[in-house]
C-alpha positions as CSV (number, residue, x, y, z in Angstrom):
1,X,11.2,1.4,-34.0
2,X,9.4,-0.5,-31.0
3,X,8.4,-3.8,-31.3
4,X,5.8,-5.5,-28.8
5,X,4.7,-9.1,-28.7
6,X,1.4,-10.4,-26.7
7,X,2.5,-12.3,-24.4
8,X,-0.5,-14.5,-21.9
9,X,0.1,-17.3,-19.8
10,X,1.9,-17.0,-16.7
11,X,5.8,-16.2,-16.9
12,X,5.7,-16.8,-20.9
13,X,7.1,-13.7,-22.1
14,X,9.3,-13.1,-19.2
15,X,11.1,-16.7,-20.7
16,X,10.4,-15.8,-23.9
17,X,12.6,-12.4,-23.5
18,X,15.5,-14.1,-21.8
19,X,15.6,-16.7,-24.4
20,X,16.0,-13.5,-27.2
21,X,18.0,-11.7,-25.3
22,X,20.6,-15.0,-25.0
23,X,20.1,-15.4,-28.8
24,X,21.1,-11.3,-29.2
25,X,23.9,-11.7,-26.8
26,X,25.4,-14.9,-28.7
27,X,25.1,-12.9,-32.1
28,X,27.2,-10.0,-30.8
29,X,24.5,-7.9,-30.4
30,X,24.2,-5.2,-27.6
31,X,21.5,-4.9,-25.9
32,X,20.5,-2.9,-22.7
33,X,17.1,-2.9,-20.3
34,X,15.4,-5.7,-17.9
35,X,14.4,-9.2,-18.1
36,X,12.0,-10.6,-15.5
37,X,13.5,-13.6,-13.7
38,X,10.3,-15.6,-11.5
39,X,11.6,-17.0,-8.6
40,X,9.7,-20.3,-7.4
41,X,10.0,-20.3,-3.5
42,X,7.3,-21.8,-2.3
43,X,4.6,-23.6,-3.8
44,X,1.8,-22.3,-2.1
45,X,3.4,-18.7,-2.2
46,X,3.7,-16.5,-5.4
47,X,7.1,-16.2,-6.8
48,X,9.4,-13.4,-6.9
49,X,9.9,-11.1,-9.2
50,X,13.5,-9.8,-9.8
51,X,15.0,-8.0,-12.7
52,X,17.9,-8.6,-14.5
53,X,19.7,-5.0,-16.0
54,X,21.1,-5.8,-19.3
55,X,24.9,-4.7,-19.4
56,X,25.1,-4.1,-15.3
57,X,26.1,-7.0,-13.1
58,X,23.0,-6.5,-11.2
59,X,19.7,-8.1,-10.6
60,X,16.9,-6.4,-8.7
61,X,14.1,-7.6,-6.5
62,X,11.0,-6.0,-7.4
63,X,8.4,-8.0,-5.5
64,X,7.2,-7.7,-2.2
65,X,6.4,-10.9,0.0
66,X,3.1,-9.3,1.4
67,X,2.2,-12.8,3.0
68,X,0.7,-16.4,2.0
69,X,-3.2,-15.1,1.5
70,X,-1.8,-11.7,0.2
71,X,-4.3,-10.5,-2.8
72,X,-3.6,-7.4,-5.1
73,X,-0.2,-6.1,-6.9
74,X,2.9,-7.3,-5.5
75,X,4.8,-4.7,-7.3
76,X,8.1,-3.1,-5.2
77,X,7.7,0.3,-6.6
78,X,10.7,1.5,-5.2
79,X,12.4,-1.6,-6.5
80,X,11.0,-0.9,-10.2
81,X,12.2,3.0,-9.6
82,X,15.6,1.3,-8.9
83,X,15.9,-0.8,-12.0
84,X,14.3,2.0,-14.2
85,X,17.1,4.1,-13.3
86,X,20.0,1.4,-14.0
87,X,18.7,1.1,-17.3
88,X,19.0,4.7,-18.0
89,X,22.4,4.6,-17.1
90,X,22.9,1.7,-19.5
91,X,21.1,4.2,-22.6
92,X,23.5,6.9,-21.3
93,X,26.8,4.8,-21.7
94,X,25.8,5.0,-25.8
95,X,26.7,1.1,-26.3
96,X,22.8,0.0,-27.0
97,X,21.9,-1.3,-30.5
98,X,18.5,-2.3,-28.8
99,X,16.5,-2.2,-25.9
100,X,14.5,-4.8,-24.6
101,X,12.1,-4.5,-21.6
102,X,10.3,-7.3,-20.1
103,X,7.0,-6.0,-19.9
104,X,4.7,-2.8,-21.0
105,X,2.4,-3.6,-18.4
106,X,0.3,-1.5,-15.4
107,X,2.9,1.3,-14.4
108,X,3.7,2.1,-17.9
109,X,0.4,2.2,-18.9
110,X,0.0,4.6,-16.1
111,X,2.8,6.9,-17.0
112,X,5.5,5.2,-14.7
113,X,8.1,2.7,-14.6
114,X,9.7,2.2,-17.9
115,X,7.4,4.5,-20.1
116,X,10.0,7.1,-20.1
117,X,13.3,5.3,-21.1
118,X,11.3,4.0,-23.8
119,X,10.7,6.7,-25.3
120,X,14.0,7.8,-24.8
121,X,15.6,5.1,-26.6
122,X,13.2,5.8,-29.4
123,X,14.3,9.5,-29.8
124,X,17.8,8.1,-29.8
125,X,17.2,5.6,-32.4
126,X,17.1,2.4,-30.6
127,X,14.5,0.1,-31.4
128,X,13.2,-1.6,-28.3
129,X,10.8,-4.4,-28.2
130,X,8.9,-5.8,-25.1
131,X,6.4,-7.6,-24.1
132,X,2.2,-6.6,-23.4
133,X,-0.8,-8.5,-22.1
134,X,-4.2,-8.3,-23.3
135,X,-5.6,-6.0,-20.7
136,X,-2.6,-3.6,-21.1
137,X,-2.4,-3.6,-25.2
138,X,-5.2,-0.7,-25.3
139,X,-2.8,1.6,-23.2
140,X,0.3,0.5,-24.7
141,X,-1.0,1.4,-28.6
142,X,-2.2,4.8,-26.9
143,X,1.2,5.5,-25.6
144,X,2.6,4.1,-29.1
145,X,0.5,6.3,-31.3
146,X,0.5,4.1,-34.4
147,X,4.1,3.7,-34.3
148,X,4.7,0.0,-32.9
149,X,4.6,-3.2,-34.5
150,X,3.6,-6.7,-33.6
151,X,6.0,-9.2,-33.3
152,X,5.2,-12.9,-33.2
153,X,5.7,-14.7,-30.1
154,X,8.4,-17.0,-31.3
155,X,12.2,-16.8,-30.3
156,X,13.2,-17.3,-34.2
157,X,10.9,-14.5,-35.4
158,X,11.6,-12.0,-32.7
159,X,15.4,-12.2,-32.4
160,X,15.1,-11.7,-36.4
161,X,13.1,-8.5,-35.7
162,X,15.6,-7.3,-33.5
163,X,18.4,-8.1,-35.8
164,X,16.7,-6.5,-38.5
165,X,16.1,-3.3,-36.1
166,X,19.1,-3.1,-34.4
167,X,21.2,0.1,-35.2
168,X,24.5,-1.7,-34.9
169,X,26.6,-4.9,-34.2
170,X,28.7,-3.2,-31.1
171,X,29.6,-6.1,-28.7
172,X,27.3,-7.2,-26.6
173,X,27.3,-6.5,-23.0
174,X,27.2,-8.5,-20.6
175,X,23.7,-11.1,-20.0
């Protein structure tokens, strides 16, 4: 099962998925993946982007500071690399009753970054649900082949999804 709610607006679905993820969590539900934490630093700078790995300790950078007048992707692609492969070792522990990733976005659609553990906790029968913009909906339903479904972009009505999809009430790990 994967879910997928369209998020827009700056930072809305990256707060939106912590906020399910702390609602999963308090329900006893375990979940692994990545939650995008924006780090204000500097008002006239963009923020940073780190990633939190659901059911590790750890939290990634996955930014790079390029500079004040800096244009283009800021995306650490080493960093992402990093956190994809924490979250597989998450999946491979066997403790998941969902996934939740904090964006489909650019690298996915591209074949990278998460697109593979995705699909991995598919085969495995863990639902996953994450978040897409606009511009990268076409390539996610590509890479979803008629198989995902819409969630609304309300904490209530997702974390009900996710209960409803979840393959088991194992205790959660660690937010």
């Amino acid at each position: 099962m994967l879910g997928y709610i369209i998020s827009s607006g700056r930072g809305v679905g990256d707060r939106l998925m912590v906020t399910i993820a702390e609602g999963l969590a308090a329900r006893g539900i375990a979940a692994v993946g990545a939650l995008q934490l924006n780090i204000e630093h500097d008002p006239d700078r963009h923020c940073h982007m780190d990633l939190r790995i659901l059911g590790r300790d750890d939290v990634l950078r996955i930014s790079e500071d390029r500079g004040r007048h800096a244009r283009g992707c800021r995306l650490d692609p080493r960093g992402l690399a990093d956190a994809v492969q924490r979250v597989d070792s998450v999946l491979d522990q066997g403790r998941a009753a969902i996934m939740l990733i904090n964006k489909f976005g650019k690298q996915e659609v591209e074949g990278g970054g998460f697109r593979e553990v995705i699909g991995r906790a598919m085969i495995a029968g863990i639902p996953v649900l994450t978040t897409v913009s606009q511009g990268n909906l076409e390539g996610f339903q590509a890479f979803a082949a008629g198989l995902a479904e819409e969630v609304a972009p309300d904490p209530a009505q997702a974390i009900a999804w996710c209960l409803a999809a979840a393959t088991d009430t194992r205790p959660a790990l660690a937010v």
